[in-house]
N, CA, C and O atoms as CSV, one atom per row, in Angstrom:
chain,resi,resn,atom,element,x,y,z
A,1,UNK,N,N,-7.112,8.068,0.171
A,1,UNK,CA,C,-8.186,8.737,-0.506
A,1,UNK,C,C,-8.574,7.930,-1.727
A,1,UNK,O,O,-7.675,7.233,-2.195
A,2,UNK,N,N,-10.038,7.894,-2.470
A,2,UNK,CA,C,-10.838,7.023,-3.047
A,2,UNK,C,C,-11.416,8.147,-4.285
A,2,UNK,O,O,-11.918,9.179,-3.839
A,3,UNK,N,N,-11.379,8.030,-5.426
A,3,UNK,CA,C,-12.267,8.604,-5.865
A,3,UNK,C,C,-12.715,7.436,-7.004
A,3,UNK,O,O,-12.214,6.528,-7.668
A,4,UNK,N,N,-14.251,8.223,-6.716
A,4,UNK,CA,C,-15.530,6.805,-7.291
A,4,UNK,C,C,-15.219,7.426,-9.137
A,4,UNK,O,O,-15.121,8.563,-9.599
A,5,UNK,N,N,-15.154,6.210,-9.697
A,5,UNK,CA,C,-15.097,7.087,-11.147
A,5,UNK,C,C,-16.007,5.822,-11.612
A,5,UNK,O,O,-15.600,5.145,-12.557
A,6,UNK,N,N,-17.198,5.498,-10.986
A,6,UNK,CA,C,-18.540,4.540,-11.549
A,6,UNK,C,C,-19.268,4.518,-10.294
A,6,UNK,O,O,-18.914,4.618,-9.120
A,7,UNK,N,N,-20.493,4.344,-10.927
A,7,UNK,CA,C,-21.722,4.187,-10.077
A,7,UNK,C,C,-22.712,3.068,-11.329
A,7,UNK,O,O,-22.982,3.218,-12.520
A,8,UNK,N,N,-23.008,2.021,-10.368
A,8,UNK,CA,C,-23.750,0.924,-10.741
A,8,UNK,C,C,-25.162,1.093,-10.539
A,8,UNK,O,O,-25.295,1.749,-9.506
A,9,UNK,N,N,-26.179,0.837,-10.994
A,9,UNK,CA,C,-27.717,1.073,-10.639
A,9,UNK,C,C,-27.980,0.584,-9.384
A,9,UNK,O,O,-28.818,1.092,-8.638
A,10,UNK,N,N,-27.442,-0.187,-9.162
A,10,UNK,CA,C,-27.732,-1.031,-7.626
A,10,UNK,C,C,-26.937,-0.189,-6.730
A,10,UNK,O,O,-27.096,-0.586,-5.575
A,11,UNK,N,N,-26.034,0.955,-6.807
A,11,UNK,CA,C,-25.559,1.307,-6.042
A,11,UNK,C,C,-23.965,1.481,-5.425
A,11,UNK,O,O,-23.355,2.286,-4.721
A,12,UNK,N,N,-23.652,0.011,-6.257
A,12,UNK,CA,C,-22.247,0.229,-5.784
A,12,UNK,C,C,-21.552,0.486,-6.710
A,12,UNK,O,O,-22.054,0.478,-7.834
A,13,UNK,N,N,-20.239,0.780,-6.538
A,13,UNK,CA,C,-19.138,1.908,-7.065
A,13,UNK,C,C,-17.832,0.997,-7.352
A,13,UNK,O,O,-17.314,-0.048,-6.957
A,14,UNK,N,N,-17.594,2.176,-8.409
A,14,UNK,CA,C,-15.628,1.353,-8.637
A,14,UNK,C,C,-15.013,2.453,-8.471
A,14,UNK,O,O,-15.306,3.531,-8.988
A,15,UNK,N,N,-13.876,2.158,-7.530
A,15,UNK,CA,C,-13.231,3.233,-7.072
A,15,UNK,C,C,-11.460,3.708,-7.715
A,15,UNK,O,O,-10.925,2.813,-8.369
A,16,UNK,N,N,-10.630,5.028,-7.530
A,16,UNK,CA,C,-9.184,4.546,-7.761
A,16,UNK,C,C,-8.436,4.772,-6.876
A,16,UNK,O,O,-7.921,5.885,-6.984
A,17,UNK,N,N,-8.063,4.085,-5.835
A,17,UNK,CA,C,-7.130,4.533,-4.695
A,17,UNK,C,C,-5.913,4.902,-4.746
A,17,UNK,O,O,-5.140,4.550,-5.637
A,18,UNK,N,N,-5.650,5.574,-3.890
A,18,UNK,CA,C,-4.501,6.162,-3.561
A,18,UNK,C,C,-3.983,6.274,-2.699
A,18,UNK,O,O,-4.461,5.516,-1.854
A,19,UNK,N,N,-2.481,7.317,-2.001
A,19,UNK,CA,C,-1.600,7.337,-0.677
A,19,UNK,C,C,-1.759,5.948,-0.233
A,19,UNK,O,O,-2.237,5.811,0.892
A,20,UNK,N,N,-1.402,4.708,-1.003
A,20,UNK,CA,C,-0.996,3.950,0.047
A,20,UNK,C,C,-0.002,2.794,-0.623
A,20,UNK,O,O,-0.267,1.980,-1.508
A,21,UNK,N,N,1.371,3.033,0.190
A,21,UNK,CA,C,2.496,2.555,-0.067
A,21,UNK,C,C,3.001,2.603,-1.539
A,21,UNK,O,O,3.872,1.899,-2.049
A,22,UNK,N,N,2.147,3.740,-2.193
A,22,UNK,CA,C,3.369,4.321,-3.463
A,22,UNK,C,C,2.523,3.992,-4.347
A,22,UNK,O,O,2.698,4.395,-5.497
A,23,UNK,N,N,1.401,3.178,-4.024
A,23,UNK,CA,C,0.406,2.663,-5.175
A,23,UNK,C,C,-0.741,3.339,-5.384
A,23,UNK,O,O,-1.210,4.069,-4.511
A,24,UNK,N,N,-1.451,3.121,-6.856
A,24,UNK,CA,C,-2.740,3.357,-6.849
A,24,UNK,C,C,-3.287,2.044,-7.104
A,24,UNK,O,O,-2.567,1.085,-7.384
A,25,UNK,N,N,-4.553,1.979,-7.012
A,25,UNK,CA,C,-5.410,0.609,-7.024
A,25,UNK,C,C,-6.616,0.689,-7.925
A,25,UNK,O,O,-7.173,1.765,-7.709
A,26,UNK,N,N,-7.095,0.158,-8.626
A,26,UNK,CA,C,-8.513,0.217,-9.073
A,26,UNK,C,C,-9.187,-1.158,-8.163
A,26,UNK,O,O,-8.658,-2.229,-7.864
A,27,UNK,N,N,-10.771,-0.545,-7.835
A,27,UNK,CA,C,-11.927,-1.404,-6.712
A,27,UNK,C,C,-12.713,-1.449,-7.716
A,27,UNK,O,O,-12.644,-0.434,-8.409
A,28,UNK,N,N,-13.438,-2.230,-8.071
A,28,UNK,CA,C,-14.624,-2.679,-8.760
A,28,UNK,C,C,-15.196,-3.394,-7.879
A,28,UNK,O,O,-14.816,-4.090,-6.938
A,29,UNK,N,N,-17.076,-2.852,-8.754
A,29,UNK,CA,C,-18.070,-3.119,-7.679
A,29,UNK,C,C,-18.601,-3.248,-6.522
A,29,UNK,O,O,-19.693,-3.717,-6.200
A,30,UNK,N,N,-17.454,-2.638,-5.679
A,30,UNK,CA,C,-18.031,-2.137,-4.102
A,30,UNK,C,C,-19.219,-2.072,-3.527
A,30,UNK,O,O,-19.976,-1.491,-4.305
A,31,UNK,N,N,-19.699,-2.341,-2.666
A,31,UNK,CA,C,-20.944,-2.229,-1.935
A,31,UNK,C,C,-20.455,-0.867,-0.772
A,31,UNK,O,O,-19.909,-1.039,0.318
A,32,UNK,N,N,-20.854,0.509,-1.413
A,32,UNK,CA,C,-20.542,1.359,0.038
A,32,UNK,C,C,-20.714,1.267,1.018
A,32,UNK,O,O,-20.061,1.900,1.848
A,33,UNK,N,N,-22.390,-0.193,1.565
A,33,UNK,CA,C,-22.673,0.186,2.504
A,33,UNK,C,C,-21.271,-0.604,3.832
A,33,UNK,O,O,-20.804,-0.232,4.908
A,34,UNK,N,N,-21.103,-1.660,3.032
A,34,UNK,CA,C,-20.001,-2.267,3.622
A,34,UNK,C,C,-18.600,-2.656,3.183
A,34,UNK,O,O,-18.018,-3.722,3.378
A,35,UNK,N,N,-18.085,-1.313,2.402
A,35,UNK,CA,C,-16.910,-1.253,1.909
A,35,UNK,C,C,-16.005,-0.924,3.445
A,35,UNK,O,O,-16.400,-0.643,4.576
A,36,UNK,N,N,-14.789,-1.093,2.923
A,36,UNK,CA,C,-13.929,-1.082,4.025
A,36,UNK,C,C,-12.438,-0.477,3.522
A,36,UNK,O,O,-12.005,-0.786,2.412
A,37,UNK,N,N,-11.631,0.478,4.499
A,37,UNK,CA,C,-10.200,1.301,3.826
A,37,UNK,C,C,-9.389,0.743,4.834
A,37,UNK,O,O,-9.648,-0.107,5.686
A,38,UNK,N,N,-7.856,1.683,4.461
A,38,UNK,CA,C,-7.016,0.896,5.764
A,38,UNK,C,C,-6.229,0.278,5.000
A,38,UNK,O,O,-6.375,-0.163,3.860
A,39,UNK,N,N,-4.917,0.275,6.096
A,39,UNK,CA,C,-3.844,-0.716,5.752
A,39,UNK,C,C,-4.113,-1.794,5.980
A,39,UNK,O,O,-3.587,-2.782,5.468
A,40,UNK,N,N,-4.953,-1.779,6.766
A,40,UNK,CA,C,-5.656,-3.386,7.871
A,40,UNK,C,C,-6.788,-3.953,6.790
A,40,UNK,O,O,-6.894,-5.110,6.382
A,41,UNK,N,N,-7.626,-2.763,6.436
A,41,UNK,CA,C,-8.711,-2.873,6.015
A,41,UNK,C,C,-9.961,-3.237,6.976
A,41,UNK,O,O,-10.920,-3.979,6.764
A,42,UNK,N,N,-9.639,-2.504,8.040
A,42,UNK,CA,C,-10.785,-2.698,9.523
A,42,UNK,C,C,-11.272,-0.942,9.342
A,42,UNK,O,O,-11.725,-0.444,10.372
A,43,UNK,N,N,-11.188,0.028,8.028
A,43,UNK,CA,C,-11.705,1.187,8.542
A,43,UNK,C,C,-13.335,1.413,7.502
A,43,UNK,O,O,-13.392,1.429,6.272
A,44,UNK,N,N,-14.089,1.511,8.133
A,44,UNK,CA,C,-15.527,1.795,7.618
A,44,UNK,C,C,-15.050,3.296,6.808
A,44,UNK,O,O,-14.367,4.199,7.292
A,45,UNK,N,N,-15.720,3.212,5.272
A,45,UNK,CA,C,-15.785,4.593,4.970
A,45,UNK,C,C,-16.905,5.274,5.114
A,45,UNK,O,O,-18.068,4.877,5.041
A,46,UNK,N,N,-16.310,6.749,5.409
A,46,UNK,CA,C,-17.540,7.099,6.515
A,46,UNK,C,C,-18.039,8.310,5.431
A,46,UNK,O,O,-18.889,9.094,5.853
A,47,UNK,N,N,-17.566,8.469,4.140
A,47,UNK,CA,C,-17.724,9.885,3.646
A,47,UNK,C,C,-17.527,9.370,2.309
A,47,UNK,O,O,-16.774,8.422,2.085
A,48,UNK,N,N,-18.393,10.162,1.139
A,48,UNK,CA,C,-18.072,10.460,-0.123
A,48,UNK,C,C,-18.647,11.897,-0.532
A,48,UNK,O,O,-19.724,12.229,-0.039
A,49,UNK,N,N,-17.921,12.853,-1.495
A,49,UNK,CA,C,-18.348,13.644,-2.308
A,49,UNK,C,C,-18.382,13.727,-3.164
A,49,UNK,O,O,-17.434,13.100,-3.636
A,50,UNK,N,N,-19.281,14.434,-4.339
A,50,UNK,CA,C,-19.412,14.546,-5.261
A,50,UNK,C,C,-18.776,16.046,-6.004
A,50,UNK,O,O,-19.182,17.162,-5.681
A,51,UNK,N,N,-17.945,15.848,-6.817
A,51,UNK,CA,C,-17.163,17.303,-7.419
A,51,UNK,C,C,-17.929,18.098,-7.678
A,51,UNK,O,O,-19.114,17.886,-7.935
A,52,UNK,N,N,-17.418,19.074,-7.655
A,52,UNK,CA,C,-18.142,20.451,-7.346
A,52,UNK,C,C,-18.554,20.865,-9.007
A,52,UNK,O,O,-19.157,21.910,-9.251
């Protein structure tokens, strides 16, 4: 799981990951349209929400 804590005018995002292998991660500047998850990193993300 990903949560976006930035949004860039152009669109892409910095993210802080999590559940994977004990770590969290910070992503800067992502392109959603062709960001990618996974242990492999072969999984398209297919979903974001915005908090309620």
């Amino acid at each position: 799981m990903s949560i976006v804590v930035k949004v860039y005018p152009n669109g892409n995002i910095d993210t802080v990951d999590g559940n994977s292998s004990n770590k969290v991660n910070y992503k800067r500047n992502l392109d959603p349209r062709t960001a990618v998850a996974g242990e492999n990193g072969n999984q398209h993300i297919w979903g974001y929400r915005k908090p309620a």
